[in-house]
RODO-2510 file (C-alpha; in nm, 4 decimals, decimal comma):
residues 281
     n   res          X          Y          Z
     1     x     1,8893    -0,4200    -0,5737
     2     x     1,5025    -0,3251    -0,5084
     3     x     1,4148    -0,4992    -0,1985
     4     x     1,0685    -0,6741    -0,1995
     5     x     0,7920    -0,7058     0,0476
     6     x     0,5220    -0,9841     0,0010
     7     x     0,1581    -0,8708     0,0220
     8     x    -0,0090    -1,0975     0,2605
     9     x    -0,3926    -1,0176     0,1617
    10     x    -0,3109    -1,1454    -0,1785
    11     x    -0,0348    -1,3890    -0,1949
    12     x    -0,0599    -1,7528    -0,0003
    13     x    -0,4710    -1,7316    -0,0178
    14     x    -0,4300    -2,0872     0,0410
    15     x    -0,3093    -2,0873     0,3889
    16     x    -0,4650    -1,9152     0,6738
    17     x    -0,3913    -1,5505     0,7197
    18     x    -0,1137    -1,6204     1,0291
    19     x     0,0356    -1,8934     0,8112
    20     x     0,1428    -1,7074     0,5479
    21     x     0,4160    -1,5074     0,7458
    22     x     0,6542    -1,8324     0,7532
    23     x     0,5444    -1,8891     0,3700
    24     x     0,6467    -1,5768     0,2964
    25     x     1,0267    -1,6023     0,4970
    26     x     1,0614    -1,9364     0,3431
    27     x     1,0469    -1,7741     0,0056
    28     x     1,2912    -1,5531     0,0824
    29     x     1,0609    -1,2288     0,1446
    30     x     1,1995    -1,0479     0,4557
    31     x     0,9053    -0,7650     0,4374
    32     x     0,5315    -0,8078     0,4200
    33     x     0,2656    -0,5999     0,3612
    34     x    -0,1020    -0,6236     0,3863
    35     x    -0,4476    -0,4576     0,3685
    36     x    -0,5491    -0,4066     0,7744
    37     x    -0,4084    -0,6006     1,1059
    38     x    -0,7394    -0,5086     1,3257
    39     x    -0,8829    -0,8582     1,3016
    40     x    -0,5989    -0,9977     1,4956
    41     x    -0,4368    -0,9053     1,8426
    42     x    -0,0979    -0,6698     1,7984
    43     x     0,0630    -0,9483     1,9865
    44     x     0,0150    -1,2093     1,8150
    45     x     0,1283    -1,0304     1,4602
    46     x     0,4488    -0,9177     1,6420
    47     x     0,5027    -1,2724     1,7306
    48     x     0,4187    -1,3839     1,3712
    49     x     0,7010    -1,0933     1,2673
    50     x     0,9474    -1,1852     1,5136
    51     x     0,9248    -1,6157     1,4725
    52     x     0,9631    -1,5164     1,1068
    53     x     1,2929    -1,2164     1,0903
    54     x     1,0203    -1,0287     0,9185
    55     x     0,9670    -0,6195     0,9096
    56     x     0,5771    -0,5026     0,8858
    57     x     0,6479    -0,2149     0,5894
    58     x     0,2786    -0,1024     0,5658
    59     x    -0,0769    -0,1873     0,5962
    60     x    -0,3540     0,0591     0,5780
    61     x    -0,5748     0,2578     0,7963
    62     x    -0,9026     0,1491     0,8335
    63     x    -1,1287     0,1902     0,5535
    64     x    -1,4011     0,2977     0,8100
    65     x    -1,5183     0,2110     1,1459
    66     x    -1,3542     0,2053     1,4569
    67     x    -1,2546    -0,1471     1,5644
    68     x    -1,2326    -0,4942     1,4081
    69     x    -1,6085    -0,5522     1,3776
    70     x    -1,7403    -0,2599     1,2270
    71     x    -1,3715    -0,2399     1,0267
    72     x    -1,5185    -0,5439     0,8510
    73     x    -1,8555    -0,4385     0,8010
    74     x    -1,7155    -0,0863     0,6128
    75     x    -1,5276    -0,2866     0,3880
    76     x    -1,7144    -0,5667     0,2876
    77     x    -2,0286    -0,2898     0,2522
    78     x    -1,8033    -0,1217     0,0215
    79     x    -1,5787     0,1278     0,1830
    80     x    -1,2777     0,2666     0,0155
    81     x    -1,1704     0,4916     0,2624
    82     x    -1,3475     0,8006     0,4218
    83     x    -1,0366     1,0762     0,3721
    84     x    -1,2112     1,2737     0,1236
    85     x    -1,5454     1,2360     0,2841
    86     x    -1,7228     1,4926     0,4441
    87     x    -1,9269     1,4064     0,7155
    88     x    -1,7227     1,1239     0,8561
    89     x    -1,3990     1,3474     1,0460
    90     x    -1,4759     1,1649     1,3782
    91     x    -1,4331     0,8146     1,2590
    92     x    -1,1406     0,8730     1,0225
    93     x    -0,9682     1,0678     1,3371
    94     x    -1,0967     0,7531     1,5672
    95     x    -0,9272     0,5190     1,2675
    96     x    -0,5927     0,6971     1,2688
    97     x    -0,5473     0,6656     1,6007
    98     x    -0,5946     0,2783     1,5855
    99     x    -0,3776     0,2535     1,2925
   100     x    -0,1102     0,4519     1,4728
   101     x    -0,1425     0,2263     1,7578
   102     x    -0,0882    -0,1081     1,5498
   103     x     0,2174     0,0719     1,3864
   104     x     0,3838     0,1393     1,6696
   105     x     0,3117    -0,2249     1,8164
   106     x     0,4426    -0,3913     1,4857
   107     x     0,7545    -0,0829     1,4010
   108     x     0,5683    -0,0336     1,0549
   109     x     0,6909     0,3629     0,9434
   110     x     0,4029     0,3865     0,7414
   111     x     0,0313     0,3901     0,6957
   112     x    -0,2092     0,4039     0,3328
   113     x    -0,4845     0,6473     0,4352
   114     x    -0,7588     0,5583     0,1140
   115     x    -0,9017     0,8616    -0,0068
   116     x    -1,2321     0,7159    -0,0976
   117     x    -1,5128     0,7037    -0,3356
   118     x    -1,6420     1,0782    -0,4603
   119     x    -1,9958     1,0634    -0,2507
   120     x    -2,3148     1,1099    -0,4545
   121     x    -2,4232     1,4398    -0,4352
   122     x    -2,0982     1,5530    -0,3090
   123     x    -1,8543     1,8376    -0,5478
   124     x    -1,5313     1,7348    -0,5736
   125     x    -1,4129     2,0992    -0,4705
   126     x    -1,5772     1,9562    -0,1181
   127     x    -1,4303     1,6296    -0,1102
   128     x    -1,0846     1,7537    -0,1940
   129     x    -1,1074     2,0067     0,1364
   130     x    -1,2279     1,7288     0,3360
   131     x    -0,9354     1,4889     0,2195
   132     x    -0,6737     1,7995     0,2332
   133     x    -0,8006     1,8509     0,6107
   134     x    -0,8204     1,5163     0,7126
   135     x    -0,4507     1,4491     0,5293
   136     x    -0,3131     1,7049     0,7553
   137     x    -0,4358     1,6264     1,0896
   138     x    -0,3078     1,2400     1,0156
   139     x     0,0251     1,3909     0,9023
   140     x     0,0710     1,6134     1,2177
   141     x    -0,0373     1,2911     1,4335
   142     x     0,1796     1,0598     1,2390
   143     x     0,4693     1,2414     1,2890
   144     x     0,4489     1,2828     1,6890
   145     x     0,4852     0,8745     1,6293
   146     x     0,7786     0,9038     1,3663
   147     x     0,5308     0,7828     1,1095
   148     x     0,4635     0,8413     0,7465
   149     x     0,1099     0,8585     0,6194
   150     x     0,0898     0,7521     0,2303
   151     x    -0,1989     0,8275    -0,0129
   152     x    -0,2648     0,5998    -0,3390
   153     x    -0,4108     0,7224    -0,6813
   154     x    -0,6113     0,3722    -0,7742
   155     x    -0,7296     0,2822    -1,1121
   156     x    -1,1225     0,3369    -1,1869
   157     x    -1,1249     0,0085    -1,3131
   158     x    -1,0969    -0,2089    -1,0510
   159     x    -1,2579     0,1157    -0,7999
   160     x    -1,4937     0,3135    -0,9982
   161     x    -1,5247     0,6203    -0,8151
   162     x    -1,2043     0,6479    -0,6662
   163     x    -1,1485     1,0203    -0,5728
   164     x    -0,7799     0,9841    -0,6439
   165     x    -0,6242     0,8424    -0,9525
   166     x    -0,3795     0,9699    -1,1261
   167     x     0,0339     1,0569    -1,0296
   168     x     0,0247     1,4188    -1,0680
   169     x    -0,3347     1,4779    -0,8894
   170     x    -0,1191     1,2803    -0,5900
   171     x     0,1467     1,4899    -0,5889
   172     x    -0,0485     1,7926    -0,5961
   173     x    -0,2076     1,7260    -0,2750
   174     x     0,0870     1,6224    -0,0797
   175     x     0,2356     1,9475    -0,2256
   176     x    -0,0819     2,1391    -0,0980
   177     x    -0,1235     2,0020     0,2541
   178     x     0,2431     2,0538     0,3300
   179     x     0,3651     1,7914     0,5279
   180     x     0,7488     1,6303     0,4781
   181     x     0,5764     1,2940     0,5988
   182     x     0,3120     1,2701     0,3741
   183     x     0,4355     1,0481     0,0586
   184     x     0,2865     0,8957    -0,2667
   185     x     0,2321     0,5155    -0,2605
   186     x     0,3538     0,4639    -0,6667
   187     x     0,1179     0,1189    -0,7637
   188     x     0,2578     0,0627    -1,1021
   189     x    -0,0166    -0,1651    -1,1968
   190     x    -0,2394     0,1663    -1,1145
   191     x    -0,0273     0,3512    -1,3141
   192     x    -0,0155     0,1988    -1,6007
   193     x    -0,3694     0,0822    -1,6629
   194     x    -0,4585     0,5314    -1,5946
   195     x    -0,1505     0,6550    -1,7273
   196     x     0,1221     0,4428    -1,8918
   197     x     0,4604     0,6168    -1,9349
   198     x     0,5319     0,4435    -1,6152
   199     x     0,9532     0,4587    -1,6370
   200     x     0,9226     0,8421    -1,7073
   201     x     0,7127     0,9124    -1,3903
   202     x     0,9776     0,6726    -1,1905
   203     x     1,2145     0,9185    -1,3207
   204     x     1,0196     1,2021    -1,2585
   205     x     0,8742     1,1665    -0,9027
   206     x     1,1012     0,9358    -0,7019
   207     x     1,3947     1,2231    -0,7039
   208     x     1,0869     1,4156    -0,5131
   209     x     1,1290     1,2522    -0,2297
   210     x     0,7775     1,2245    -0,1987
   211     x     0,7384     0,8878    -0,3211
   212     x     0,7333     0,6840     0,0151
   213     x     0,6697     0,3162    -0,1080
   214     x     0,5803     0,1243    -0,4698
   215     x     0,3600    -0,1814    -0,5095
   216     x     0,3494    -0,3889    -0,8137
   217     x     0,1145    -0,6522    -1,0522
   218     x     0,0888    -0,7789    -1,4173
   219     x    -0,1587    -0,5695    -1,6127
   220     x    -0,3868    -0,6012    -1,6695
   221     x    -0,5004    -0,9627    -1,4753
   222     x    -0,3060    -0,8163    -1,1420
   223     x    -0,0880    -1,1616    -1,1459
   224     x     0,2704    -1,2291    -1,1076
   225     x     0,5260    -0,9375    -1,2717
   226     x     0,6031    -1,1363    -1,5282
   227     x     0,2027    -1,1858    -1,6721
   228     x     0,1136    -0,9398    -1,8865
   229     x     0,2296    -0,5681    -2,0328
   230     x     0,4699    -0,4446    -1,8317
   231     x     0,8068    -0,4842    -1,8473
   232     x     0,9319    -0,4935    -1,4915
   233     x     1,2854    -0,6130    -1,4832
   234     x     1,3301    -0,2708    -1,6955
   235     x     1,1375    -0,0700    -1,4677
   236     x     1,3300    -0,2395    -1,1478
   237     x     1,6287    -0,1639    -1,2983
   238     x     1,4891     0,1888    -1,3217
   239     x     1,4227     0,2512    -0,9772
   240     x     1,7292     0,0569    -0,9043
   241     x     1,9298     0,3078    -1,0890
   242     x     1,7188     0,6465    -0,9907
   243     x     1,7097     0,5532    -0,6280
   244     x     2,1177     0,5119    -0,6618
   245     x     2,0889     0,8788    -0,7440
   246     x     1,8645     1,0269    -0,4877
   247     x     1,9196     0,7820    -0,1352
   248     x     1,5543     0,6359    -0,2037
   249     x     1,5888     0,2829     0,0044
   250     x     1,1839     0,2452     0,0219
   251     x     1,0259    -0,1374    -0,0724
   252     x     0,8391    -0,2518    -0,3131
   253     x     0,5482    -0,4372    -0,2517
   254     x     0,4343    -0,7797    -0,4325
   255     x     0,0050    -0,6849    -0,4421
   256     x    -0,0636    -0,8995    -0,7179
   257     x    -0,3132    -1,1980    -0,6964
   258     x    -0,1072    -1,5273    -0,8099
   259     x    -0,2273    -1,7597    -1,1191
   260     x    -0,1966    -2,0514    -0,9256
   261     x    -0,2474    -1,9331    -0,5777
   262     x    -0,5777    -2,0937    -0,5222
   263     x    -0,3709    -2,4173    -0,5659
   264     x    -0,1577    -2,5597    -0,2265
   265     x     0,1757    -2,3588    -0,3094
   266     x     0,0701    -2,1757    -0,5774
   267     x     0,2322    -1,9125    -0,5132
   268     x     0,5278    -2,0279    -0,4368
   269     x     0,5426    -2,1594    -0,7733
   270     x     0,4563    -1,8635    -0,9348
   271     x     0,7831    -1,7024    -0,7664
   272     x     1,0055    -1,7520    -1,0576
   273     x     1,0370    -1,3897    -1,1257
   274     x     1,1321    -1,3311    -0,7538
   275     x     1,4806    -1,5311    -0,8029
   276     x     1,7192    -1,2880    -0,8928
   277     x     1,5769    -1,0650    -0,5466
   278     x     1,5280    -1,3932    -0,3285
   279     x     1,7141    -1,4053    -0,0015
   280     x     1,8889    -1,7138     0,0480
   281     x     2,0041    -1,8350     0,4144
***
């Protein structure tokens, strides 16, 4: 049975950030997820992981800066990620190592490195040596921490001017920077809005081995799994059966914005889908 991690940036926006742990548990989610831990002391997420039988599955690497303050000035000045972007080697190195340093604390195997927006002015022949470069180094550091790095192909949609996007163009990189711990985070809502077909590219990638972690959302609003286009308790049953096949025992993880989650326990209410996968005590 897939096993399900809830994403904390985007589910239980009604409750403070630390808060949403036990809301998650409660529901009977025994993995989270989220964007980036720097705005809070390793401690005090451990203990928030601990109180709460949780496992930290993955959060990203920062989408530039160094430390919390400038973290949050990158992304809310519209960072996406400096992998692919020339120019910038000393702070994604300098974010790594952070990132490495959080996984350890909270025993997370993995961390998103986000390749970016193509820079103006920059080829994408440059960008892609850049990101291949930079993908390596973080691989060869990862691994002296028993860590998997993960890179995402986003939709242009909701990123325009992502420098990665599609399945195959993933796949082709990990293939081409050569690392065994470098892996493909598989967003099916990404998928489907760039490429559709998403149950043949389950069944074509995930026997890889290089698919390290999936994340889903209904397309096209990015609500609950059951709003919208996509049929998920086929594809779950999918992966269910494929990763049978080949050993895959991976998560997937709930980044999806809820209906109703603006409302007190919205979405918990919206969990209805989540039944069938709910841990009970």
């Amino acid at each position: 049975m897939p096993r399900f991690a809830a994403n904390l940036s985007m589910m239980y926006p009604d409750l403070p950030f630390l808060d949403r742990f036990e809301a998650a548990a409660k529901d009977g989610f025994t993995a989270v997820e989220y964007l980036f831990p720097y705005a809070f002391a390793k401690e005090e997420l451990v203990e928030r992981l601990q109180a709460n039988n949780l496992q930290q599955v993955l959060f990203n690497a920062p989408p530039g800066g160094t430390d919390a303050a400038s973290i949050d000035r990158a992304w809310n000045g519209g960072d996406k990620g400096i992998t692919c972007i020339p120019g910038r080697e000393d702070e994604f190195r300098a974010g790594v190592a952070l990132a490495l340093d959080y996984a350890q604390a909270l025993g997370c195997p993995r961390i998103h490195l986000m390749a970016g927006l193509l820079p103006a002015g920059v080829s994408r022949e440059a960008a892609q040596r850049t990101y291949v470069a930079n993908l390596r180094w973080a691989a060869a550091e990862a691994a002296r921490h028993g860590r998997d790095v993960l890179i995402e192909p986003i939709n242009t949609r909701d990123i325009p001017g992502f420098f990665l996007n599609r399945q195959d163009q993933a796949h082709a990189l990990v293939a081409e920077v050569g690392a065994s711990n470098i892996k493909v985070q598989m967003d099916l809502y990404h998928c489907q809005i760039v490429e559709g077909d998403v149950a043949m590219k389950i069944r074509q990638y995930l026997p890889t081995g290089r698919v390290g972690h999936f994340q889903i959302a209904g397309v096209p609003e990015r609500h609950e799994p059951d709003i919208g286009e996509v049929n998920y308790p086929y594809l779950f049953g999918v992966i269910d059966e494929v990763a049978a096949q080949c050993g895959w025992d991976g998560w997937i993880g709930c980044e999806y914005k809820p209906k109703r989650g603006g409302q007190p326990g919205g979405t918990s209410a919206g969990l209805g889908w989540f039944g069938a996968y709910r841990v009970r005590s």
